[in-house]
C-alpha positions in Angstrom: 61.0 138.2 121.8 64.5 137.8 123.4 63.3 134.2 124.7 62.0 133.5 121.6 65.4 134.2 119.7 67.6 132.7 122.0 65.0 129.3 121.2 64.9 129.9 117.5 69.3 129.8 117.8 68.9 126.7 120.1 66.8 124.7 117.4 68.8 125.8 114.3 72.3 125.2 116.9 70.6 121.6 117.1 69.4 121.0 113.2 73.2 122.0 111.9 74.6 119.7 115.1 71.9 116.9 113.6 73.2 117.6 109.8 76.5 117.5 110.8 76.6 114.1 112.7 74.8 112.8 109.7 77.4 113.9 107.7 80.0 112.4 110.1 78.1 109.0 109.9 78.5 108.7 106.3 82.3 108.4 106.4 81.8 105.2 108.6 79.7 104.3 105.6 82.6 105.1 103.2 85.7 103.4 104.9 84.0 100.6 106.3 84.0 98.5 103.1 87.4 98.5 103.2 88.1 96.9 106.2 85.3 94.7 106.0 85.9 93.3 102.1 89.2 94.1 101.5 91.3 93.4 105.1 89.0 90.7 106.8 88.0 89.0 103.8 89.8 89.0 100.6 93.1 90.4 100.4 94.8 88.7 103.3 94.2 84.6 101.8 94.7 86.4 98.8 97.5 88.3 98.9 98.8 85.3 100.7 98.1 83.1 97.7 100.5 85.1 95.5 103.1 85.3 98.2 103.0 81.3 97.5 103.1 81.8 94.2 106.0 83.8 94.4 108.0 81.5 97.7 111.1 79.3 97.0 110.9 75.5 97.0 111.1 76.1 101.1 108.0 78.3 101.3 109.6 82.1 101.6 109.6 85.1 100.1 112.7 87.2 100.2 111.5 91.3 99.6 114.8 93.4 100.3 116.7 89.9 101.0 115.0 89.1 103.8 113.7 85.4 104.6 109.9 85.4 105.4 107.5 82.9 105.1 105.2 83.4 102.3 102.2 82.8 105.1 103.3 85.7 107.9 103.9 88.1 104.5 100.1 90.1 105.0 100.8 89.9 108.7 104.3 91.9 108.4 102.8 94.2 105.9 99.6 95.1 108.6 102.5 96.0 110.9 104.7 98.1 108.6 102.0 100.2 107.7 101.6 101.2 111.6 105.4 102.1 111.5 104.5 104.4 108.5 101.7 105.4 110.7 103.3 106.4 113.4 105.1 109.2 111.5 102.4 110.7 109.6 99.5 110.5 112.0 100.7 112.7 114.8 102.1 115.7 112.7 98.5 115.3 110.6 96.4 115.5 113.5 99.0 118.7 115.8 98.3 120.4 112.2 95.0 119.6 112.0 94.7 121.2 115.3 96.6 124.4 114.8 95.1 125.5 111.9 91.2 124.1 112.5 91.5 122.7 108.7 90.7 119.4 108.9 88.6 118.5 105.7 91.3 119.5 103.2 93.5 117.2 105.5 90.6 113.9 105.5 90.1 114.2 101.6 93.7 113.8 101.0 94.1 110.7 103.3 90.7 109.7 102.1 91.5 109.4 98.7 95.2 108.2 98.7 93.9 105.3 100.3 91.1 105.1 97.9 93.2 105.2 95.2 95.0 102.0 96.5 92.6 100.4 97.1 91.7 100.9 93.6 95.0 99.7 92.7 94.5 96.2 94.0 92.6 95.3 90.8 95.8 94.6 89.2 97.5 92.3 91.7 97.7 89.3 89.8 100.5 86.7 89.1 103.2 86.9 91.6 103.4 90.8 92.1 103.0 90.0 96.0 105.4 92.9 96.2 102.9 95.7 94.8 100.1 93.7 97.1 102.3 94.6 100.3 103.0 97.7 98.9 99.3 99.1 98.1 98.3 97.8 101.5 100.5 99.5 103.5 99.6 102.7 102.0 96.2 102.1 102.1 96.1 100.9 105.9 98.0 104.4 106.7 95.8 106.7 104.8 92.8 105.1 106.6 94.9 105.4 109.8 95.1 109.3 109.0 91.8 109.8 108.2 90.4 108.4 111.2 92.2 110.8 113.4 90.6 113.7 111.7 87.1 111.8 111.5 87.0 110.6 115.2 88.2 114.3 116.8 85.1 115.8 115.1 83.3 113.8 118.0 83.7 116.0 120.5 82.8 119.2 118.6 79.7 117.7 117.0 78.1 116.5 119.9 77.7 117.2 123.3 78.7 114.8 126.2 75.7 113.4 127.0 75.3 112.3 123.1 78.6 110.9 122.7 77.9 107.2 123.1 74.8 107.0 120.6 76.1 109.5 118.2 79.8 106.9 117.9 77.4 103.8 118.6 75.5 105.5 115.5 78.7 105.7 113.7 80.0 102.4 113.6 76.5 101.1 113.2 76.5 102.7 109.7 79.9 101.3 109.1 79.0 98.0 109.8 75.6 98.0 107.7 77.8 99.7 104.3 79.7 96.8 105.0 76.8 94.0 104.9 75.9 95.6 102.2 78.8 95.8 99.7 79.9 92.2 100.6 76.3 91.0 100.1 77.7 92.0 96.3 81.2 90.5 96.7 79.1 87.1 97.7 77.0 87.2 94.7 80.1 88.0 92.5 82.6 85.9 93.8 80.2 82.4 94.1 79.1 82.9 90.5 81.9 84.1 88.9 81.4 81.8 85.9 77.9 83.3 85.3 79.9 86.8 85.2 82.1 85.3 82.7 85.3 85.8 85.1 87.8 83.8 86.9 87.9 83.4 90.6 91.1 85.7 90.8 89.4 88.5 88.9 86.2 88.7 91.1 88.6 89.4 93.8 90.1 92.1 92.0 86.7 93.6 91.2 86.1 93.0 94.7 89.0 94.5 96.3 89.0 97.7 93.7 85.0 98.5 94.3 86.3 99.0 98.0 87.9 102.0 96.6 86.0 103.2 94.4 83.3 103.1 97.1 85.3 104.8 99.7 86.1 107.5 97.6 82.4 108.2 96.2 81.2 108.2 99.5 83.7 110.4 101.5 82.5 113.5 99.6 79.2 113.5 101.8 81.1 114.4 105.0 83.1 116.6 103.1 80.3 118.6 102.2 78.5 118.3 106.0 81.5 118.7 108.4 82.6 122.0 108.8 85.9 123.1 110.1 86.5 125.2 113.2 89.3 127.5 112.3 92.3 128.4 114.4 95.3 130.9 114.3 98.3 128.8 112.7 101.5 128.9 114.1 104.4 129.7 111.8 106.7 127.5 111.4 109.5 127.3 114.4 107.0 128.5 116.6 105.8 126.3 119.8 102.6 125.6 118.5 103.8 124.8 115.0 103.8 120.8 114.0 107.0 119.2 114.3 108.2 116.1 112.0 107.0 112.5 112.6 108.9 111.3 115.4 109.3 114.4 117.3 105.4 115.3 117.3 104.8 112.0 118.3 107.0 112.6 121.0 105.4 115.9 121.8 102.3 114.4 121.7 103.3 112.0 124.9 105.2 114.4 127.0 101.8 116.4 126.9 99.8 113.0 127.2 102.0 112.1 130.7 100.5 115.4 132.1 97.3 114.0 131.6 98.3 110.5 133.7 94.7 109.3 133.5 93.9 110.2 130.0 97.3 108.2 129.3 96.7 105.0 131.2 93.1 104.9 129.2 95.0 105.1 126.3 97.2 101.8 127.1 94.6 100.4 128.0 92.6 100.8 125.0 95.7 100.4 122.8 96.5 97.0 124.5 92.7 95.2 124.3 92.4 96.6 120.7 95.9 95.5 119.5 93.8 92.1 120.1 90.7 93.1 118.1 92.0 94.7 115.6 94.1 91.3 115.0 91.5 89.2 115.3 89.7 90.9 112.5 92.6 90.9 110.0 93.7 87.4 110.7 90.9 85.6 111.1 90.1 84.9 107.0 93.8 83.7 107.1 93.3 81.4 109.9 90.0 80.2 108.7 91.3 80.0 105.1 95.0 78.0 106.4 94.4 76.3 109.6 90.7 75.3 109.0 90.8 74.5 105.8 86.8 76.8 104.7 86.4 78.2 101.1 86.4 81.7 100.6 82.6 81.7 100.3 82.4 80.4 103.6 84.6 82.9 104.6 82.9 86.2 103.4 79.3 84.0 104.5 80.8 84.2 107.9 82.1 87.8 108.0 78.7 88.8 106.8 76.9 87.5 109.8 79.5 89.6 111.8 78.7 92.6 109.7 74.9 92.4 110.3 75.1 91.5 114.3 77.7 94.5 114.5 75.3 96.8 113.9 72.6 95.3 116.7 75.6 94.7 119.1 76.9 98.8 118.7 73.4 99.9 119.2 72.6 97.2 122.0 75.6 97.8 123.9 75.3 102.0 123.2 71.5 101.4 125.5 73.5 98.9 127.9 76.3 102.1 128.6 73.0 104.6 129.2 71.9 101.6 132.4 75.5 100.0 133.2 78.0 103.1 132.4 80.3 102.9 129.2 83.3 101.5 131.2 81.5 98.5 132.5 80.1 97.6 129.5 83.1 98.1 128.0 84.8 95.6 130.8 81.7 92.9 129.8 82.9 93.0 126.1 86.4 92.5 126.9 85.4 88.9 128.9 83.4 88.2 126.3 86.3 88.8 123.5 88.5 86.1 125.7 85.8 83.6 126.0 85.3 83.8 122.4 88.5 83.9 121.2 89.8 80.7 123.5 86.8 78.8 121.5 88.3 79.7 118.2 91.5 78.3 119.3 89.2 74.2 119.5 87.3 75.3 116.4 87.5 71.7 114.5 88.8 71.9 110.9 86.3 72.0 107.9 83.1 72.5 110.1 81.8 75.9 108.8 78.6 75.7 111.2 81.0 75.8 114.4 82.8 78.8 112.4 79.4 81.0 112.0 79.1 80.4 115.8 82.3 81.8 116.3 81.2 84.8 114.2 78.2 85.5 115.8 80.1 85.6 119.1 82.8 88.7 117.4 79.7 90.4 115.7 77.8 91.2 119.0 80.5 92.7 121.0 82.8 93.9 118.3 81.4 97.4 117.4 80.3 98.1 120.6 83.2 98.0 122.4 84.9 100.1 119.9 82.4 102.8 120.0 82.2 103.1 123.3 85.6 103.2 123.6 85.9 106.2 121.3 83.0 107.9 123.2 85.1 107.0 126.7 88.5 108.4 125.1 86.5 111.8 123.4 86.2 112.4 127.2 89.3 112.3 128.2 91.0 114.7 125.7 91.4 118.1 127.0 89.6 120.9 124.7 91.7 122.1 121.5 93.9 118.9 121.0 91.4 116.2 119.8 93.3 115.7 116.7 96.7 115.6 118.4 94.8 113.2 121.2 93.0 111.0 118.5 96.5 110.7 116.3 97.4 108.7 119.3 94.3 106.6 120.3 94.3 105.5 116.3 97.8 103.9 116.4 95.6 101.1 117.3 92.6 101.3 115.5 91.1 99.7 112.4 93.7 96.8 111.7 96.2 99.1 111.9 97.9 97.6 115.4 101.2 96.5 114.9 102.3 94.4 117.9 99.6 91.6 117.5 99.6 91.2 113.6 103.9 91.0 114.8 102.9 88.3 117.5 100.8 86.4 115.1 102.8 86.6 112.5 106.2 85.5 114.9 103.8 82.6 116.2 102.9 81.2 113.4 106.4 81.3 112.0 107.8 79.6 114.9 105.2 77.0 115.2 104.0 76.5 112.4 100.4 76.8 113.9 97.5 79.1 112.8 95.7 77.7 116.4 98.8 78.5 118.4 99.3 82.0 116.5 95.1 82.9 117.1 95.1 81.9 121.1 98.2 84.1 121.8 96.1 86.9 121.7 94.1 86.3 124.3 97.1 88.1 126.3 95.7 91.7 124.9 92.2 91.0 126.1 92.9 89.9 129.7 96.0 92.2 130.1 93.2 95.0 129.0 90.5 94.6 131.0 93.3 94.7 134.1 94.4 98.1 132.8 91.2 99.4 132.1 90.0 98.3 135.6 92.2 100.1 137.3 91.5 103.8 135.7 89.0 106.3 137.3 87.5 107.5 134.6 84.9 110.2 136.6 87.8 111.7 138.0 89.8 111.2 134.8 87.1 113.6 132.6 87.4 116.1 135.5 91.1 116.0 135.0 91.1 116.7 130.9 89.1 120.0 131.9 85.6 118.6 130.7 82.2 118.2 132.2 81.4 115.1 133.4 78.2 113.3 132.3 76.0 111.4 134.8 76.9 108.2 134.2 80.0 107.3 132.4 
């Protein structure tokens, strides 16, 4: 009887774990559209376009009095929003660890950035300054939220499911967003049918991104449960300190984990580069090679659907090779695909779809894997505080290359000269990454380490 109980609390242990990662997935499902419709595809040529609208005779914009060219205005705007980031994320996720109460925490960074989102439906005209505005919010909300969503990892599943259960993740993400721009494709190439101009179908198209983020988020809010903790009162040494200072907290307790940390810069160098490549790469299609916006969201389609075959492929390739290996493979494939885009010849859309296909095999793999590597290497308790750090440079939300591109292409002149600087992140990545023991790391953060890693 006491072997059968103790196997009756082992199944219903493992159906809740199920549930709960189900429940996790879903908010992949929920967020996804916005990075895939609204930041890779619509709002950057678009949000450029009224920043055109809006420049002087010599091309710039002036918001607060300061020169910028109307062109590097979505660029700068990606990069505030990680400024803003870096404040809000690390006291979010040293509360959310304190107290254990992370869901009340996602739904309000959930649905601020829905609510932007939203908001974009009535960017029309010139009002390139609401544009920036709404995007910066909504890049930080998401920003917040994926701290809390990515350090429920390591409580819902156990180290030896890490890899498929994140691969899983992002998989979902990518398919939600195949699917919703499926739509946006239908709408946006026969807006006349729809009785509504070009600029409105990408209003509808950037405020359905909201709307479906928000509808969606309320299934892992009603699956995830939180794992409660004493809260500190406020003074105390566990108690959350304001932006700068957690943040600051945060990395004196990172450098006592040196290997932990020099993942980290790794991962935040190589996915400055990613993370850039997705957000600018409309905007260089859309400037330097002169495609359509149909072509565009064609082509960011085909990465959608690939993404989720290249998270699951590369998720079995970790199982055989080991996550950081595989992880090292995407990396030289990111450079050799990215020093192609830079001789992509203007106006040839087929040469563009090839390019595409190359980012949508490795691109959610090697971010999946990299959260399942990192989810290791964060000591037990602080996954929050750990994952308020690994998601400075997450989800389009990197400030340093959106800054480089932006700087390139206001120097230059050149979207080609602005995309092919960015092959710095990649190879200055896979160096760093080389060089960090990650068996030894995992023993180091206090946790078990699984057979092959």
């Amino acid at each position: 009887m006491g072997t059968d109980t103790v196997q009756e609390r082992a199944a219903a242990g493992a159906t809740e774990r199920r549930r709960e990662q189900r429940g996790w997935y879903f908010y992949d499902w929920a967020c996804s559209v916005y990075s895939t419709s609204v930041l890779t595809v619509f709002l950057g040529p678009y949000l450029t376009s009224i920043a055109k609208a809006a420049a002087d005779p010599d091309g710039f914009v002036h918001p607060l009095g300061i020169p910028l060219r109307a062109g590097s205005f979505f660029a700068y705007c990606v990069s505030a929003s990680v400024l803003l980031s870096i404040f809000v994320m690390p006291l979010a996720g040293a509360a959310a660890d304190r107290s254990g109460r992370k869901k009340p925490l996602l739904a309000l960074a959930a649905y601020l950035g829905a609510a932007a989102t939203a908001g974009m439906f009535f960017l029309d005209g010139d009002r390139y300054l609401l544009g920036g505005l709404l995007l910066i919010v909504a890049n930080a909300s998401l920003a917040v939220s994926m701290v809390l969503y990515n350090s429920y990892l390591p409580q819902i599943a156990p180290p030896e499911e890490r890899d498929a259960v994140s691969s899983r993740g992002w998989a979902f993400g990518y398919a939600a967003g195949a699917l919703v721009l499926v739509a946006n494709l239908v709408l946006y190439t026969a807006h006349d049918s729809f009785g509504v101009s070009e600029a409105m179908a990408v209003r509808i198209c950037l405020a359905s991104a909201g709307i479906w983020w928000g509808a969606f988020t309320l299934i892992p809010l009603k699956r995830l449960r939180d794992r409660r903790t004493a809260s500190p009162g406020p003074g105390s040494p566990g108690a959350p300190r304001p932006g700068w200072r957690q943040l600051a907290a945060t990395v004196r307790d990172l450098r006592r984990q040196p290997l932990t940390l020099a993942f980290l810069l790794a991962y935040l160098v190589y996915n400055d580069g990613i993370q850039t490549v997705i957000s600018q790469a409309s905007v260089y299609g859309s400037e330097e090679l002169g495609l359509d916006q149909s072509t565009l969201i064609v082509a960011v389609l085909l990465v959608q659907l690939l993404a989720v075959a290249g998270a699951l492929g590369m998720g079995r390739l970790a199982r055989t090779y080991g996550t950081k290996r595989t992880i090292l493979g995407s990396l030289v494939a990111w450079t050799l695909t990215l020093g192609a885009g830079y001789f992509l010849p203007a106006g040839a859309p087929v040469w563009f779809f090839a390019l595409a296909a190359g980012i949508g095999l490795v691109l959610g793999g090697s971010q999946a894997l990299s959260r399942s590597l990192f989810s290791h290497l964060v000591p037990p308790g602080k996954e929050a505080e750990y994952f308020a750090a690994y998601e400075m440079s997450d989800r389009g939300m990197s400030w340093l290359g959106p800054l480089l591109f932006g700087l390139t292409y206001q120097l230059t002149g050149s979207y080609r000269d602005a995309i092919i600087s960015l092959v710095a992140f990649f190879v200055l990545g896979f160096v760093l990454l080389a060089r960090v023991p990650v068996r030894r790391a995992v023993r180091d953060a206090g946790n078990p380490v699984p057979a092959r890693i």
